[in-house]
N, C-alpha and C positions, 0 to 999 in steps of 0.2 A: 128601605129607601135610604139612599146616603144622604147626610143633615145639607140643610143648608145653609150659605152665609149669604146675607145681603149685603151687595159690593156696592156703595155708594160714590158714581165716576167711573164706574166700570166701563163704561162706554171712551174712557181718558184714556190718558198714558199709562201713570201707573195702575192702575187699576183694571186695563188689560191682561197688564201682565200677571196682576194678582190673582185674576179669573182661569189666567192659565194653567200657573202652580196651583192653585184652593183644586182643580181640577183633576190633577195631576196624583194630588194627595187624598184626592176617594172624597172631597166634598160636592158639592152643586153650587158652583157661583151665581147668584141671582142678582143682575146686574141693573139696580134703579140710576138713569140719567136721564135729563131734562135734554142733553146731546146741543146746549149751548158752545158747548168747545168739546163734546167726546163724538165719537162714530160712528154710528150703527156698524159699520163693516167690521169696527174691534169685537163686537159681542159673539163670539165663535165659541162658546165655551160651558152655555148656562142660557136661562131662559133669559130674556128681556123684559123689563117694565119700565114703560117712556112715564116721567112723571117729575115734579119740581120739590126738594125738601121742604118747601115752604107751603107745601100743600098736607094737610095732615090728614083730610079725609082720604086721600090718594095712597098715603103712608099705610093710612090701618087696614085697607083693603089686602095693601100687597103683604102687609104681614098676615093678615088673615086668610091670604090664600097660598102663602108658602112657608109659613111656619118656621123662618129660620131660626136657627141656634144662636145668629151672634152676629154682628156687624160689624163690618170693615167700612171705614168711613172715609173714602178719598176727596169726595166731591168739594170743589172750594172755588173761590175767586183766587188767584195768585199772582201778577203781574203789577212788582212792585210801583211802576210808573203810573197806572192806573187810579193804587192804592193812594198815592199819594196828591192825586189830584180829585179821586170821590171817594174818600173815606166812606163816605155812609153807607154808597153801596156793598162796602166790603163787612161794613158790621152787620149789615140785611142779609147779606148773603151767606155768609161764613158764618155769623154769633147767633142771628135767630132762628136760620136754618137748622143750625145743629142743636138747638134748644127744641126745634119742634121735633126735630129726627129724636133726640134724645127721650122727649114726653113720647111720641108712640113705641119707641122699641117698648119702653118699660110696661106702657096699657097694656101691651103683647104679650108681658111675660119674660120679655128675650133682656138676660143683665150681661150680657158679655159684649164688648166695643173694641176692636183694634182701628188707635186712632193717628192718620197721616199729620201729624206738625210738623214743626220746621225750627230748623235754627236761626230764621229769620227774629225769632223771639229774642234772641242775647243781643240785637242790633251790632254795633259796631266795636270790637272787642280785639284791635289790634294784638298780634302774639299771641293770643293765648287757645291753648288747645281747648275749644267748648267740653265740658261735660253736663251730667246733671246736677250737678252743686253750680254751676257758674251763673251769677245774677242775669236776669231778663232784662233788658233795656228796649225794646225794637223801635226802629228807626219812622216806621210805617203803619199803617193801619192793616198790612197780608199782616203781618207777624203780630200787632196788637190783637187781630182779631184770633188769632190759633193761640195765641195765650191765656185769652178771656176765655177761649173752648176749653183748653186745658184744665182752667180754675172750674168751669163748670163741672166741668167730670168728675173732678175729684168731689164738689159739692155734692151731687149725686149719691157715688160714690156714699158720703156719709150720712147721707139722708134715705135712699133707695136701694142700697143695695148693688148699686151699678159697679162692675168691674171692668177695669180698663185696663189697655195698654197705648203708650203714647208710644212715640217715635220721633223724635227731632234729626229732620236730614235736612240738606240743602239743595245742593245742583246732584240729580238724579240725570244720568246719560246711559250711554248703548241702549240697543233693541233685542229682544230676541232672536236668539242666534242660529232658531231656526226661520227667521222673518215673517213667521206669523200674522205679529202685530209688532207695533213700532213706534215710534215717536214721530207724531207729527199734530200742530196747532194752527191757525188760524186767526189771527195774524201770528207768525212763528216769535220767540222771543228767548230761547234759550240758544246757548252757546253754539254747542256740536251742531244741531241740523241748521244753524244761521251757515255755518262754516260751508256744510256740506251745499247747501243751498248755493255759494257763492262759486264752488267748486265744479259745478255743474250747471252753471248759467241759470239758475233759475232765479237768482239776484245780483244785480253788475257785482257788487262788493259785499263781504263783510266789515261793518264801523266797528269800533273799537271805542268805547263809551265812556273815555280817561285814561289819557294816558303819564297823567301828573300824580298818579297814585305813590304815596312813602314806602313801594316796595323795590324790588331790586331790578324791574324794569318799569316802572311805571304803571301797570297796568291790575287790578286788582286780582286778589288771591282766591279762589272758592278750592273747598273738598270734595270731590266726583266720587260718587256709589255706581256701581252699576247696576240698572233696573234691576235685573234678574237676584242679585244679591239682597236687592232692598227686600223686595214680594219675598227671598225668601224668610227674612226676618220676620216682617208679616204672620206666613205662615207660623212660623216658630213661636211668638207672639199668642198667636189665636189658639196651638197646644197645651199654651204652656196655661192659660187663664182657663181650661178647658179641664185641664188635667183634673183627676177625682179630689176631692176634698179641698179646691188650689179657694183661698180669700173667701171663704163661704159668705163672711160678712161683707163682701164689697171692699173695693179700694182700686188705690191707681198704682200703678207701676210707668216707671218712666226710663226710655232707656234713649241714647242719642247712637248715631249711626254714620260711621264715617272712617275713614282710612288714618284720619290724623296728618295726611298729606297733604298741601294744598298744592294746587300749578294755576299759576297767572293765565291771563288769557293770552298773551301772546305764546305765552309754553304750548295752549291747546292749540295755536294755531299754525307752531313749528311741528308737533306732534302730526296733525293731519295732513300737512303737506308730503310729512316722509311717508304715509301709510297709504295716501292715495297717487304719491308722485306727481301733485300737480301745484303750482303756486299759486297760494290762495291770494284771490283780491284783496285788499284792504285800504279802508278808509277811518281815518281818525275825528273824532268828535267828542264834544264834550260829557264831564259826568253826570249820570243820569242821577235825580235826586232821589235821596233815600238807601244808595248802593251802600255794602257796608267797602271799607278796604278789603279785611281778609276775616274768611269767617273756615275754619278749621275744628272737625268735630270728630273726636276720636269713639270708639265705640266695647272701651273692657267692659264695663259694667253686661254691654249686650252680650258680649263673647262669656263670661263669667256664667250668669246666670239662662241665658236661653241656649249658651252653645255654639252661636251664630259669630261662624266663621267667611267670609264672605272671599268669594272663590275669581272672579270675574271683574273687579276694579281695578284694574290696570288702565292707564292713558291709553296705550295702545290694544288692548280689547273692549275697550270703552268705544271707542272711534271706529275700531274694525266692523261690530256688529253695526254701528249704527250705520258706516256706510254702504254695509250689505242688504240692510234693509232699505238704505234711500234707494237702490238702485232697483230692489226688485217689485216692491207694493208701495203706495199711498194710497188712504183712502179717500182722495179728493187733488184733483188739482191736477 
């Protein structure tokens, strides 16, 4: 029987996609989501278990009845605007979720963790290229709370025997480029499918959320991964903590992920007009709170030690797949 990983959000965005690679790569993605903002129609890949982290008798079951190797932990609250008006719920949902996710893997047996953070953690860090020496500040309670997970892990870690991998990324875009599964949320709140959405009437306009920003057009700076690059990190991640004899003793490994590029939002939104040939609406409005300026995150350390060379982060195949997927599935809507 090929091992399994329990996909937490698997039923999401990323976490689709990571069902599709862990697949692909001879594992069994077993994908736990409570499908607050994931799919059912994304789960094409692995069994399903509908169920809430915060549920722990619900946890030990589904480890007791698939016995996985090792968890992939996507599942989170993420919507900095959100964040910043009910913190609380962001530290119920993200800090003591993954405190309770973290006490059952272990009852189970299972010490291996590949964990989704964010560079939302360094807050606002004008210039400079993020890595993993660069101090935490975050602006919010998404990024406070994947911070506090972080510190926990590593607590773990030296109390439990828990071995980890973290991951610090930012704005994850394109879809699978076979359109399998794809990006799509409820209320939508990232860049590309706001765009594509506007581009195809499905919203009069895309707003543009500051355009008084200190960069060279006004408009703030992010680093774009493309899905498919990130999950593969993931996988490589989940090898590499895997591998025979790798931290017998437990520990964390921290690796951040990112081109080192950043492009404004207006760049993303000259970029999709050439690739779809159509003028995107746009409407201007104020900064949303909690946004950083520019947040840029380079990723040697990940290239160095896991190998992970990332193939598919380009503006323009970022955009391509995504708008190959708006056009041919949604799961809803």
């Amino acid at each position: 029987m090929p091992p399994k990983i329990l996909v937490t959000g698997g039923a999401g965005y990323i976490g689709s996609h990571a069902c599709k690679v862990l697949a692909a790569a001879g594992y069994v993605p077993v994908t736990y989501d409570n499908l607050c903002s994931g799919w059912r129609d994304a789960v094409r890949f692995g069994p399903f278990e509908r169920g809430d982290l915060s549920d722990r008798a619900r946890l030990d079951q589904v480890f007791a009845d698939h016995q996985p190797v090792a968890v992939m932990h996507f599942a989170a609250l993420s919507q900095v605007g959100e964040a910043m008006q009910d913190p609380g719920r962001y530290w119920r949902g993200n800090v003591c979720a993954s405190l309770t996710l973290i006490e059952a893997m272990l009852a189970a047996g299972v010490r291996d963790m590949v964990f989704s953070s964010t560079c939302a953690t360094y807050g606002d860090q004008d210039g400079v290229v993020l890595d993993e020496t660069t101090a935490q500040a975050p602006l919010n309670a998404y990024g406070g709370s994947k911070r506090a997970i972080e510190d926990m892990l590593r607590d773990f870690g030296a109390s439990h025997g828990l071995r980890s991998v973290i991951f610090r990324y930012f704005n994850v875009a394109g879809a699978d480029p076979e359109a399998e599964v794809g990006e799509f949320h409820q209320p939508e709140t990232h860049l590309i499918p706001l765009i594509l959405d506007a581009l195809d009437g499905r919203r009069p306009a895309l707003t543009i959320h500051g355009t008084d920003y200190p960069t060279p057009d006004g408009t703030c700076i992010r680093d774009y991964v493309h899905v498919m690059d990130l999950v593969e990190a993931h996988l490589l991640g989940l090898n590499w903590l895997r591998a025979p004899g790798h931290q017998p003793q437990g520990g964390t490994e921290l690796f951040c992920l990112g081109t080192g590029r950043g492009f404004s939002v207006r760049e993303v939104l000259d970029q999709a007009g050439q690739i779809t040939n159509r003028p995107v609406p746009v409407t201007e409005g104020p900064r949303r709170p909690g946004d950083a300026v520019k947040l840029v995150s380079g990723s040697e350390k990940a290239g160095r030690v896991l190998g992970w060379q990332p193939q598919r982060s380009t503006l323009s195949c970022m955009i391509s797949d995504a708008w190959r997927w708006h056009q041919t599935g949604h799961y809803a809507g």
